[in-house]
C-alpha positions in Angstrom: 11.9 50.0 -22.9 14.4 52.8 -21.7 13.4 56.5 -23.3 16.1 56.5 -26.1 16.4 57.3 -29.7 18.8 54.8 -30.4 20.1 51.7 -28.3 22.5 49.1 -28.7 21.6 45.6 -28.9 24.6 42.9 -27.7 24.9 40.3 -29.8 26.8 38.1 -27.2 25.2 34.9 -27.1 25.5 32.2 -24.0 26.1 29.8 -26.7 28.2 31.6 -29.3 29.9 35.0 -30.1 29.4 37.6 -33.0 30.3 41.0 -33.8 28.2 44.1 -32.0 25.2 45.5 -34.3 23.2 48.8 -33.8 19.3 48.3 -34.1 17.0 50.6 -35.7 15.7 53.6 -33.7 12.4 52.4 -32.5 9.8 53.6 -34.6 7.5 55.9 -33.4 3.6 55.0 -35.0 2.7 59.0 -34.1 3.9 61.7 -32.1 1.9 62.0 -29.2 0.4 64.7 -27.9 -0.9 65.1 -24.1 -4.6 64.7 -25.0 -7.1 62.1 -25.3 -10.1 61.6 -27.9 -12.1 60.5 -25.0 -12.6 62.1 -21.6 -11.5 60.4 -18.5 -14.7 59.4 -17.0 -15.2 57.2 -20.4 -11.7 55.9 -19.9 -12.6 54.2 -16.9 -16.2 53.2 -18.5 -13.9 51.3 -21.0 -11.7 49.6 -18.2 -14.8 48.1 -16.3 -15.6 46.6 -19.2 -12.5 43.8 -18.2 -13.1 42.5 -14.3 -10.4 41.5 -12.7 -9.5 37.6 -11.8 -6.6 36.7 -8.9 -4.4 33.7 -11.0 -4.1 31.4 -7.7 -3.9 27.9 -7.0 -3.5 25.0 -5.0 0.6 25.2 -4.7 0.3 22.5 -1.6 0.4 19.6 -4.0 3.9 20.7 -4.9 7.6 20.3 -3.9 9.7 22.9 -2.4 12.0 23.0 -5.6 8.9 23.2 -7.9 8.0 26.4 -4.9 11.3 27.5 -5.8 10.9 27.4 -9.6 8.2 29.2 -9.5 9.1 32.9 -8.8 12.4 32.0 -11.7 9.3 31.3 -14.2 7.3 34.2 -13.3 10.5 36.6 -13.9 11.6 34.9 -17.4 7.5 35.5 -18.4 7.9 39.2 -17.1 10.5 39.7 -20.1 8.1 39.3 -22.5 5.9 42.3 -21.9 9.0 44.8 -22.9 9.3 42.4 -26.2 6.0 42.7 -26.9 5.1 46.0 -26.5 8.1 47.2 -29.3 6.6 44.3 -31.4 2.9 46.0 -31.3 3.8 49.5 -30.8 7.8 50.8 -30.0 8.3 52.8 -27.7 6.7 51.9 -24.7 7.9 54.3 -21.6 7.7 57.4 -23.9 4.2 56.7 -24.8 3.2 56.1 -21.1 4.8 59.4 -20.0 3.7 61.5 -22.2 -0.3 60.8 -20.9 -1.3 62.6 -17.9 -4.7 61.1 -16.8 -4.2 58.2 -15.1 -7.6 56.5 -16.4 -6.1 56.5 -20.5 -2.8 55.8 -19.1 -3.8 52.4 -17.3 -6.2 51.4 -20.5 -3.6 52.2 -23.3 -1.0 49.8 -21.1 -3.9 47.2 -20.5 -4.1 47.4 -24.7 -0.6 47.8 -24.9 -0.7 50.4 -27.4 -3.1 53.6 -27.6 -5.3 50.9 -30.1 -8.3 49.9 -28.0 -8.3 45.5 -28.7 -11.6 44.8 -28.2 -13.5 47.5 -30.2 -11.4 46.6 -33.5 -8.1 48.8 -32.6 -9.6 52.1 -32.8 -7.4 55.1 -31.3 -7.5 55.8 -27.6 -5.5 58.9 -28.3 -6.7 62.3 -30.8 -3.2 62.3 -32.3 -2.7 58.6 -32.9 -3.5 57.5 -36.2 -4.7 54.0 -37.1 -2.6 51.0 -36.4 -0.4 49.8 -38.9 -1.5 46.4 -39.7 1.8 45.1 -39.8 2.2 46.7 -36.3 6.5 47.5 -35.8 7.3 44.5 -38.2 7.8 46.1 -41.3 8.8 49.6 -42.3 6.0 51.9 -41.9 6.6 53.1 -45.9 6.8 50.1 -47.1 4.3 48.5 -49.8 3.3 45.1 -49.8 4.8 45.2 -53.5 7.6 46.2 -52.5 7.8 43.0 -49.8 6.6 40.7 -52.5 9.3 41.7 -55.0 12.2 41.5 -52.3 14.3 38.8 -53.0 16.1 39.0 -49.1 16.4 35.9 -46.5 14.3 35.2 -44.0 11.8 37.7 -45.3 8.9 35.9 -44.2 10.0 33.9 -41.5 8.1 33.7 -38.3 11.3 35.6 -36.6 12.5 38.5 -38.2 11.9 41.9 -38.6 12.2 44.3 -41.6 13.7 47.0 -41.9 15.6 49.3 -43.9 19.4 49.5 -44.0 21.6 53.1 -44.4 20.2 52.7 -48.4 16.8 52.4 -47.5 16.9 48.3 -49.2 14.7 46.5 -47.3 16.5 43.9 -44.6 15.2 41.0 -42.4 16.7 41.4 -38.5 16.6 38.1 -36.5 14.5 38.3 -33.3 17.6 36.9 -31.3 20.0 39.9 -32.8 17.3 42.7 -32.1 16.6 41.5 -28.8 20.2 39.3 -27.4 19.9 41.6 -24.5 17.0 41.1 -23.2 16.8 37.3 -24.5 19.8 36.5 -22.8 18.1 37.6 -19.2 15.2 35.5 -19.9 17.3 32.3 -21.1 19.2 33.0 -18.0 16.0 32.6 -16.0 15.1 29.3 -17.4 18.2 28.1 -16.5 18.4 29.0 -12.8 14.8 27.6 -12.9 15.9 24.3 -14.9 18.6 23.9 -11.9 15.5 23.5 -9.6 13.6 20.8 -11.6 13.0 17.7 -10.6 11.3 16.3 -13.3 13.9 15.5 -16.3 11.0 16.2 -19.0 10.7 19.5 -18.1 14.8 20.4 -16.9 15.6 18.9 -21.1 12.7 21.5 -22.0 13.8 24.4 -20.0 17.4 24.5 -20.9 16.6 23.4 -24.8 14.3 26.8 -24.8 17.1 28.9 -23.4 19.1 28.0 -26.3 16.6 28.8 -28.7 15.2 32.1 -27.6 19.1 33.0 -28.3 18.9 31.2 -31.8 15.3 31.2 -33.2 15.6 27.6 -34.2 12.5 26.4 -31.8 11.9 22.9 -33.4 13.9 21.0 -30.9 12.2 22.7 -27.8 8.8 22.2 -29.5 9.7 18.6 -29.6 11.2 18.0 -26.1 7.8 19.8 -25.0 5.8 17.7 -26.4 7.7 14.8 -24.9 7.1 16.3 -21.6 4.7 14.2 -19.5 5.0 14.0 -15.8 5.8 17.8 -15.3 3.3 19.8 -12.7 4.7 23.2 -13.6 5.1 24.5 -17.1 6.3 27.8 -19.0 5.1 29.0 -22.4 7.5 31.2 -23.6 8.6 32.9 -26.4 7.5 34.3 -30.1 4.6 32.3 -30.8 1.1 33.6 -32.0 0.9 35.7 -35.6 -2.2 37.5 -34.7 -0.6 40.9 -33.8 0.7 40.8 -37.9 -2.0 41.3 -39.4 -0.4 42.7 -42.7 1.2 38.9 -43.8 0.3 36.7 -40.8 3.8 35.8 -41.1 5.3 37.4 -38.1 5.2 35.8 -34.3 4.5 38.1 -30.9 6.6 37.4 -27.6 4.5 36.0 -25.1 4.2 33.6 -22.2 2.2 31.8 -19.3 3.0 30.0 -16.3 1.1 26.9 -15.5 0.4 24.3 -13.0 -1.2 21.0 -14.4 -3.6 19.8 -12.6 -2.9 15.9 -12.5 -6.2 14.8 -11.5 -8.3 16.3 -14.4 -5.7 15.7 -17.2 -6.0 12.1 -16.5 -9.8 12.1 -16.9 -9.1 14.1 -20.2 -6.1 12.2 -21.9 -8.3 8.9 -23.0 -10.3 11.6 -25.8 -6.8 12.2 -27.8 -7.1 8.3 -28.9 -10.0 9.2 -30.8 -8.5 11.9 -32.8 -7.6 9.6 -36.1 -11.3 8.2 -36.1 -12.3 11.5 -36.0 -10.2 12.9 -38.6 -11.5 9.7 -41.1 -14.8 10.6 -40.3 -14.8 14.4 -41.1 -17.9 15.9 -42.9 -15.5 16.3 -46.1 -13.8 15.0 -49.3 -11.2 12.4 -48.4 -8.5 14.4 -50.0 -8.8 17.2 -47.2 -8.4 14.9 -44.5 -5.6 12.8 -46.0 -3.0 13.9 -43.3 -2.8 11.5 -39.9 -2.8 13.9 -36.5 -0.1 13.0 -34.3 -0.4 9.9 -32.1 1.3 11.4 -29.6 -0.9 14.3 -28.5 -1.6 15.5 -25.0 -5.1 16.9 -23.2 -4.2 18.3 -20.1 -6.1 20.8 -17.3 -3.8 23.5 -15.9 -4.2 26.7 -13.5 -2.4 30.1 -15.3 -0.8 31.6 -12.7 1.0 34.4 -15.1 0.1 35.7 -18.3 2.7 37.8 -20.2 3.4 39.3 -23.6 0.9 39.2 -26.7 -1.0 36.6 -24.1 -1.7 39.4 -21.9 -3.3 41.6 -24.4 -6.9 42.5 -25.6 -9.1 39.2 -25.0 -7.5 36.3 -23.1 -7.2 33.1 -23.9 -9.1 30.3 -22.3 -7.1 27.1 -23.7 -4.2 26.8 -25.9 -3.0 24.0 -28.8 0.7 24.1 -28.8 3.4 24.1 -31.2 2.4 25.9 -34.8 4.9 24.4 -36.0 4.0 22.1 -38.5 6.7 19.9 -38.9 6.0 19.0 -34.7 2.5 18.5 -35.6 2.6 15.8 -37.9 5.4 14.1 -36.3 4.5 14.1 -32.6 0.9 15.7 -32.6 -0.1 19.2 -30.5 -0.8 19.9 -26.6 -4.1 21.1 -25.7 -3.7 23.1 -22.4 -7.2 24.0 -20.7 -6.7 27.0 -18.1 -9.5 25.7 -15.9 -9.3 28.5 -13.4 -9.8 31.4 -16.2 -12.0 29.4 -17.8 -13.9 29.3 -14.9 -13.7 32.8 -13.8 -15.0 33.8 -17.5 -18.0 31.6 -17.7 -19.4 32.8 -14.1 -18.7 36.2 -14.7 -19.4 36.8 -18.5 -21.0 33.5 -20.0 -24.3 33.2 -17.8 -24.6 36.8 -17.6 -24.6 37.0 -21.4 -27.0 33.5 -21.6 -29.2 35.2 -19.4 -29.7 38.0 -21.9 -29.7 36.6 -24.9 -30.9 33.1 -25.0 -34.6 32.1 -25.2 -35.5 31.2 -21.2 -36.6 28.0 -21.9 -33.1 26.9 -23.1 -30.9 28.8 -20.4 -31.3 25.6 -18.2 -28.5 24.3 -20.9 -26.0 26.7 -20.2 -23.5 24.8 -17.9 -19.7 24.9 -17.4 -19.3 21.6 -18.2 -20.4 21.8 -21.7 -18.5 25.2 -22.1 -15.5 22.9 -20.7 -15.9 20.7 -23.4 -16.4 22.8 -26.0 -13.3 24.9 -25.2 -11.4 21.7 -24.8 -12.1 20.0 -28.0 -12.0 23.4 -30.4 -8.6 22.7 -28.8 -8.0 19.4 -30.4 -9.6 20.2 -33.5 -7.1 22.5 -34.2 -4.8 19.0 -35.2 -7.5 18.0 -37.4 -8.1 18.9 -40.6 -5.1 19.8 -42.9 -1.9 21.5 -42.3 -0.5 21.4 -46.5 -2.5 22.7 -49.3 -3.4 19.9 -51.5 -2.2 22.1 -54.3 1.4 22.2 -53.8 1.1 25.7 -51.7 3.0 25.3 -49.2 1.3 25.4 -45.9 -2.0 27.0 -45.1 -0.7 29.5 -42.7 1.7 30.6 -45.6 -1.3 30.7 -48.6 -3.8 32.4 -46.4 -1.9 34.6 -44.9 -3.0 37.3 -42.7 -6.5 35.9 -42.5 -4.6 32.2 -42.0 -5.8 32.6 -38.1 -9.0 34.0 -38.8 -10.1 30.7 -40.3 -7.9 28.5 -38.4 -10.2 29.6 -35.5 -13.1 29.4 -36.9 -12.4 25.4 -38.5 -11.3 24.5 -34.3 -14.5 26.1 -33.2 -17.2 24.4 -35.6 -14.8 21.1 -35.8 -14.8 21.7 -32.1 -18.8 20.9 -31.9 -18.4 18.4 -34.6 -16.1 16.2 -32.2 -18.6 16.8 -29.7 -21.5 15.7 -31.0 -19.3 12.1 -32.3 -18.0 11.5 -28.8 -21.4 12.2 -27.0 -22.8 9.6 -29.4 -20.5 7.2 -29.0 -21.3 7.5 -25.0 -17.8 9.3 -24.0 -19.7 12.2 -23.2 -22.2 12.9 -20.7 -25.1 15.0 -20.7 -27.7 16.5 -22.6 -26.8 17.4 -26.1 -28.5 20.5 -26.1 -26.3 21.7 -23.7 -23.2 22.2 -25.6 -25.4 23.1 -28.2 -26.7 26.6 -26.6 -23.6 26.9 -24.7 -21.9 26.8 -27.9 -24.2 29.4 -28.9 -23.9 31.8 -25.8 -20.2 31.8 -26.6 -20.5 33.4 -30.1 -22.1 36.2 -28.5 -18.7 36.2 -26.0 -16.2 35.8 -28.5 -17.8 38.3 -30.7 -17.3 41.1 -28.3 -13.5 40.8 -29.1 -14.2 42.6 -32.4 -12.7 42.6 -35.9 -9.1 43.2 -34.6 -9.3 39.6 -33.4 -9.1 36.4 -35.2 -11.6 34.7 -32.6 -13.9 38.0 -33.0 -13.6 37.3 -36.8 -14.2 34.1 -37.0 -17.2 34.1 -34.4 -19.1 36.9 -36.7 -18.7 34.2 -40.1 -20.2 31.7 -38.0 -23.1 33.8 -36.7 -23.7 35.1 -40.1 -23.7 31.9 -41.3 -25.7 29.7 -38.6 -28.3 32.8 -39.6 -28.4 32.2 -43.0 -28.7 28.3 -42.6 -31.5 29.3 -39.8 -30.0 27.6 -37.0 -31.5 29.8 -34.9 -34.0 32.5 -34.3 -34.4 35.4 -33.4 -38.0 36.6 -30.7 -39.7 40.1 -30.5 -38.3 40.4 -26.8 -34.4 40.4 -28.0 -33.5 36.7 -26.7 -32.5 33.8 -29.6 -33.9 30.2 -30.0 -32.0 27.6 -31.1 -33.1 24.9 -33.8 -30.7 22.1 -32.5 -31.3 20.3 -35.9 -30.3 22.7 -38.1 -27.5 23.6 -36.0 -25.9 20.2 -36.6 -26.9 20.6 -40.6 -25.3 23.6 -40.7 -22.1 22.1 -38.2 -21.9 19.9 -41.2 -21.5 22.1 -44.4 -19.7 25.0 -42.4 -17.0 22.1 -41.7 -16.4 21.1 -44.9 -16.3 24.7 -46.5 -13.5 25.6 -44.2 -11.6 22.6 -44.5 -11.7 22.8 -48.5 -10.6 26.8 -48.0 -7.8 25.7 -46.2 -6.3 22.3 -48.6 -7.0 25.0 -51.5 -5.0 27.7 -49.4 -7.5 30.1 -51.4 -7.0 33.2 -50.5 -9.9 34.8 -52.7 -12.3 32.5 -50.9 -11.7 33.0 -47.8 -11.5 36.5 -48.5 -14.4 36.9 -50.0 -16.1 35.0 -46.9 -14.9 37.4 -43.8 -15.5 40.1 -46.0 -19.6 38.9 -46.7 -20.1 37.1 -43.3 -17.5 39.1 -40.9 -19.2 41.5 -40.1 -21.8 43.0 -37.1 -25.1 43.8 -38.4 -27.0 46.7 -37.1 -29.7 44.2 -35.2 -26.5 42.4 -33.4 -24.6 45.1 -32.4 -27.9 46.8 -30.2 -27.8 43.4 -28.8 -24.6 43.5 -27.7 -25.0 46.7 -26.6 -27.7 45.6 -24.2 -25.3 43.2 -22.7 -22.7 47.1 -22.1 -25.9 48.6 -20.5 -25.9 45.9 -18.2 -22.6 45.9 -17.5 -21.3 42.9 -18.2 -17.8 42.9 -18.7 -16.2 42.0 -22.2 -13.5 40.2 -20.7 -10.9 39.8 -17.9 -7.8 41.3 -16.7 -5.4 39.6 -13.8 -4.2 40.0 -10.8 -0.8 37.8 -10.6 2.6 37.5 -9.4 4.3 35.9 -6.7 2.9 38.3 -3.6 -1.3 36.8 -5.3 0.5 33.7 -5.1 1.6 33.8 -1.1 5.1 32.8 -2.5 
């Protein structure tokens, strides 16, 4: 974002004209000084802790126009990073510029923001205070009272920020006003691409998303992507995720991710999403939490990420994703699970085994394979569409009556639900294998996941489950540091952990699940020495890339 106190956004669609609007001056979260809190040596400490990953593939099993598409993609994604950055922070180039040591400099722009994602957003810099947990959504002097009690439109919509007018009343700003200029580069983008595609799925999808990244309606672009079937290439693009609100949960973060589908491996995976309404039937809870019917129409496919971008692109990095949130989509035509085999890859190699190899009991090492953490990954995946989207109370949805900690619980309900689905398709014979190998692989990922901290929804939702699984004994732990598992009473306590979420969620209670991250979220003083062991060791939290068109050979 260009160092300025106040811009200009244009307002002049592609599809439709309207009268010039100033935005608000980007709000500052501090004034920064040129000093850090921690020296430069630790600064680099901190960005070992992320090893790096080329984003490659196998681009011979494409066309030349699909070649051609590619670099077009890569560019619209690259627009999301300014987006995001005002979205978590403001002013991006003024904060960069005003640190001298190159070490803080390159971590507070991997974390986008001088808040340090995986060790629960504390300050990089001495003069920046804590992070607003509504990050540059909302006013910075604004109450959640005052929120509640405003009577504006579009308040909480997923696409809008507030702000304060010349009065100081509270307003909502539409994503597509505050950023037409730099939307209408990246719908521009998809469009040259979409000129390129071959496939008439994808060319609907691509043009249909141009249009709304300039309107904020996204319901017909969810829908034409989900209708999407013999594509190899495909873009994720726009405001998607809440996490980065964390104040409501109501606000979405610009982000994006190139992909190739692998067309091999998606159609060994696609048979599992016939299962999904047995599965939902047979869920380990009352009827009237599983009355809604997951889309028949949902897809299970394997991709390579060749660009991350945006919100995606920040703290840890996601592995899979189940795509669209909206609602509406996902009872109509179901959800896509994307599998990003090669980062997947990259972070069981790299961080899974070298974690298993710490932590878990020898004898049951030999169960850590990446075939089980595959699966597992996949199906938390799919078990995002089970379960229950509505309260059963008249609520609204679950996203909205949750809230903030909506994601925190969402996660964890995919990740146990996840196993759940697991353990029915490997006794029905669809999976192969040793049991006890998604099991402790399960396990070993906890211990990843956790690592992400409290900032983050999978961190969160990783330390309930410990906690629980503790309390429920499902596992022990020796005198020499390492943990046994007790594969029965990890399925018992599968079982009731399933059903508590699911009821939290159809009762969209709040105080519940509250109360539950606030009792089982947490790091106890025994866990966090054995995390530290896996720092001493060096083995890196996550991963960061290396990707573009030059890693590509393009």
């Amino acid at each position: 974002m260009k160092k300025v106190f106040l811009f200009t956004i244009i307002t002049l669609l592609l599809f439709s004209c309207s009268k010039n609007e100033k935005a608000r001056k980007p709000t500052k979260q501090v004034t920064v000084e040129n000093k850090t809190a921690i020296n430069s040596d630790v600064m680099k400490q901190k960005l070992n802790d992320y090893v790096k990953v080329p984003l490659t593939t196998d681009l011979s099993k494409l066309t030349e126009k699909e070649k051609q598409m590619i670099p077009l993609l890569i560019k619209a994604a690259q627009t999301m990073e300014e987006l995001f950055w005002y979205e978590a922070y403001g002013d991006k180039e003024e904060l960069l510029n005003s640190i001298k040591d190159k070490n803080t400099r390159n971590f507070v722009a991997l974390n986008h923001g001088p808040w340090d994602r995986l060790d629960n957003n504390k300050p990089i810099l001495s003069s920046v205070k804590e992070k607003n947990l509504g990050a540059n959504y909302y006013p910075k002097n604004m109450t959640k009272e005052e929120f509640e009690k405003a009577t504006l439109v579009g308040k909480d919509s997923l696409y809008t920020f507030i702000e304060r007018n010349d009065k100081g009343e509270l307003i909502a700003v539409a994503f597509n006003k505050k950023f037409n200029k730099q939307l209408r580069k990246t719908a521009q983008y998809l469009m040259e691409a979409a000129a390129f595609a071959e496939d008439k799925g994808l060319k609907n999808y691509l043009l249909a998303r141009a249009k709304a990244l300039l309107n904020d309606d996204y319901y017909n672009s969810d829908a034409l992507w989900m209708d999407m079937k013999t594509n190899h290439l495909d873009i994720v693009i726009g405001p998607i995720e809440t996490y980065e609100d964390q104040l409501f949960g109501y606000k979405a973060a610009h982000e994006a991710y190139v992909l190739v589908k692998d067309m091999e491996w998606s159609k060994k995976l696609a048979h599992f999403v016939t299962f999904l309404p047995e599965l939902q039937k047979n869920l380990p809870v009352a009827a009237k939490y599983k009355a809604e019917k997951p889309g028949a129409k949902s897809d299970l496919n394997a991709y390579d990420a060749i660009y991350y971008s945006g919100e995606a692109n920040s703290g840890g990095k996601t592995i899979a994703i189940n795509l669209p949130n909206d609602e509406r989509v996902q009872l109509k035509k179901g959800t896509r699970r994307l599998q990003l085999k090669n980062v997947m890859q990259a972070k069981f190699e790299k961080i899974l085994v070298p974690i298993a190899n710490e932590l878990i009991d020898a004898k049951q090492r030999k169960h850590i394979t990446f075939d089980a953490f595959f699966a597992n990954t996949m199906f938390h995946e799919v078990a995002h569409g089970l379960g229950i989207k509505n309260t059963i109370n008249g609520n609204g949805t679950v996203r909205k009556s949750l809230k903030h900690l909506s994601s925190a619980l969402e996660e964890g309900k995919a990740d146990v639900l996840g196993l759940y689905m697991v353990m029915q398709l490997h006794k029905k014979g669809e999976l192969k294998g040793d049991m006890k190998d998604y099991m402790t692989t399960f396990m070993a990922s906890i211990f990843r996941s956790i690592r992400f901290g409290a900032a983050d929804s999978h961190g969160i939702a990783n330390m309930v489950r410990f906690n629980y699984f503790k309390e429920k004994s499902a596992f022990t732990r020796n005198e020499n540091g390492t943990y046994t598992l007790d594969y029965d009473k990890i399925t018992d306590a599968m079982n009731s952990l399933s059903a508590l979420i699911l009821q939290l969620q159809g009762d969209g209670n709040y105080t519940a699940v509250e109360k539950l991250v606030k009792e089982k979220g947490i790091i106890s003083n025994q866990l966090q020495k054995d995390l530290d062991r896996l720092k001493e060791k060096q083995i890196p939290v996550d991963v960061t890339f290396e990707q573009g068109v030059k890693v590509l050979g393009l």
